[in-house]
N, C-alpha and C positions, 0 to 999 in steps of 0.2 A: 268295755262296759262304761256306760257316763256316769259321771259321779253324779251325785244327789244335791240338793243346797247344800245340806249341812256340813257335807265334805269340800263343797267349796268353800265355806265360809268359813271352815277350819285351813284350808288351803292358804287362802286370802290372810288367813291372823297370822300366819305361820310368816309370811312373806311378808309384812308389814311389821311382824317383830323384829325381822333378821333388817328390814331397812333401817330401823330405828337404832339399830345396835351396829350396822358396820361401819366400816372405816373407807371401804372403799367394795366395787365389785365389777365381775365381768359377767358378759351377756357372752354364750358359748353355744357353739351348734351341733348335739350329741349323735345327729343324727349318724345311725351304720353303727354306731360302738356297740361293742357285745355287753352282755350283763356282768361278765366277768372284766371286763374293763370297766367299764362303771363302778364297779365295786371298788377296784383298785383306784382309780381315784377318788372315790371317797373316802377309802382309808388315806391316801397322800393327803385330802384334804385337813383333817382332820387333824394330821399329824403335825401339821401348818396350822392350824388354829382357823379353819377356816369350813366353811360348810358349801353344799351345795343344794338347790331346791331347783325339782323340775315341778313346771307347771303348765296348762296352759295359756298361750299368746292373751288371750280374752282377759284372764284372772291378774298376768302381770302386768297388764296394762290399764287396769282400776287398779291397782295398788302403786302402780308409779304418777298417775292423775291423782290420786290420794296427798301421795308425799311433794306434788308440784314439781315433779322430775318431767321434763320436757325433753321427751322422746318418744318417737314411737316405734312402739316395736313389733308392730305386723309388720313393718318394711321389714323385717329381719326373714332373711329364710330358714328353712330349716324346723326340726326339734330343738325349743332354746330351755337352755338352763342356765341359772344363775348363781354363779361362787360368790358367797362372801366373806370379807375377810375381816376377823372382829381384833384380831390383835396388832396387824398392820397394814399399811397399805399396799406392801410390797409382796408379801404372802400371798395372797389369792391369782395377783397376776404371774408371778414366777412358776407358780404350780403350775397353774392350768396353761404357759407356755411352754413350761418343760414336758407336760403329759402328751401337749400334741406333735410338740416333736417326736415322741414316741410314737405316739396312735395318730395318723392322718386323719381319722373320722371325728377329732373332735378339733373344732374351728373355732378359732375367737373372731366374733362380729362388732362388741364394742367392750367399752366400758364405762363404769362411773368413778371420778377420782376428783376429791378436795372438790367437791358440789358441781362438778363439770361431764357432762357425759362427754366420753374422750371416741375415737372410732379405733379401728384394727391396729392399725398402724402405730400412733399412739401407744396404745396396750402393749404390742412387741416391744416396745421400743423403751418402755418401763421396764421391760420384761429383762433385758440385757441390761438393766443398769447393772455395776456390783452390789453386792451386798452390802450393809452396813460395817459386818466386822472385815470383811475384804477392803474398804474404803479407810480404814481405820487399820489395818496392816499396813496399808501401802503410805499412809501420813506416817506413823510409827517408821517403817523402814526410810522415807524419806529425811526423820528428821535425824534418825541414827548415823547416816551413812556419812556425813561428813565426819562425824566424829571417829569411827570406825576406820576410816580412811587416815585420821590424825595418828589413832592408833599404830598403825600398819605402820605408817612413815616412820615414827618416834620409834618402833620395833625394828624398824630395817639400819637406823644409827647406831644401836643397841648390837646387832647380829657384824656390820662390820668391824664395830669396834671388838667384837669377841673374835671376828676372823682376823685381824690385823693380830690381837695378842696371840692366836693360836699360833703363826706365821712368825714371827719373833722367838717364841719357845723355841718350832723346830729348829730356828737357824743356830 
C-alpha cells in the first residue's frame, strides 16, 4: 500500500533526525530476510546502541541531498536500509557484519564514516578491526610481559637455590 505525504514526511524527519545524531552508518541490502530475522537484528541493533530505518531509495535520497552527502543511492541494489550508530562508530558496522555473516540475505553495499561515504570493502574491513577493549588487552598484555618474564627469571634463581639447599640436607 503507498504511504500518504504525511507518512512520508514523517518518514523523511525520522531519517534526517537519525542523520543529524549519528556517528557513523551503513547502507545495507535486506532484501530475502524473514521478519523474524529482521527482528533479530533490531534487537542486536539496539543492544549496540544503534538503530536501523527502512525506507524508500526516493525518501533517502532527498534526505542525503538535504545533509549534502554525495552519493547516490539508486545505484544501490536491492531493499536498502540504513543502521545507525549513535554511540560509536564501530557499533553499527560490527553488527550488521557479524548479522550477515550469519544471514547471507542481508549485504552491506556501503557506508558513511567521519563525513566519507566509504564502499563494501571498506565497511568489512572496519568491521574486522578489534575492538577497543581487545586493543587495550593486547597494549596491557604487552606492556606486562616483560615484566612477567623478569618475574619468572628472578623465580627460577629463587627455586635452584631452594633445590641446591634441598640436595645438601639429603646428603
Amino acid at each position: 500500500m503507498p504511504q500518504t505525504k504525511e507518512q512520508k514526511k514523517n518518514t523523511l524527519g525520522k531519517i534526517t533526525e537519525s542523520f543529524d545524531k549519528q556517528k557513523s552508518m551503513v547502507f545495507v541490502n535486506y532484501k530475502g530476510l524473514k521478519a523474524s530475522d529482521l527482528f533479530n537484528l533490531r534487537k542486536a541493533l539496539k543492544n549496540a546502541g544503534c538503530k536501523i530505518i527502512v525506507a524508500k531509495k526516493t525518501l533517502l535520497d532527498i534526505a542525503l541531498k538535504d545533509k549534502k552527502i554525495n552519493f547516490n543511492i539508486k545505484d544501490l541494489e536491492g531493499q536498502i536500509a540504513l543502521i545507525f550508530g549513535f554511540e560509536d562508530e564501530i557499533s553499527p558496522v560490527k553488527t550488521s557484519y557479524n548479522f550477515s555473516k550469519q544471514n547471507e540475505n542481508l549485504k552491506i553495499l556501503a557506508g558513511y564514516f567521519e563525513n566519507n561515504v566509504i564502499d563494501s570493502n571498506e565497511v568489512i574491513a572496519l568491521a574486522q578491526i578489534p575492538s577497543r577493549q581487545e586493543l587495550l588487552a593486547k597494549v596491557v598484555s604487552s606492556i606486562f610481559s616483560p615484566v612477567s618474564g623478569f618475574v619468572n627469571v628472578l623465580q627460577g634463581n629463587i627455586r635452584s637455590l631452594v633445590y641446591t639447599i634441598s640436595q645438601i640436607k639429603q646428603s
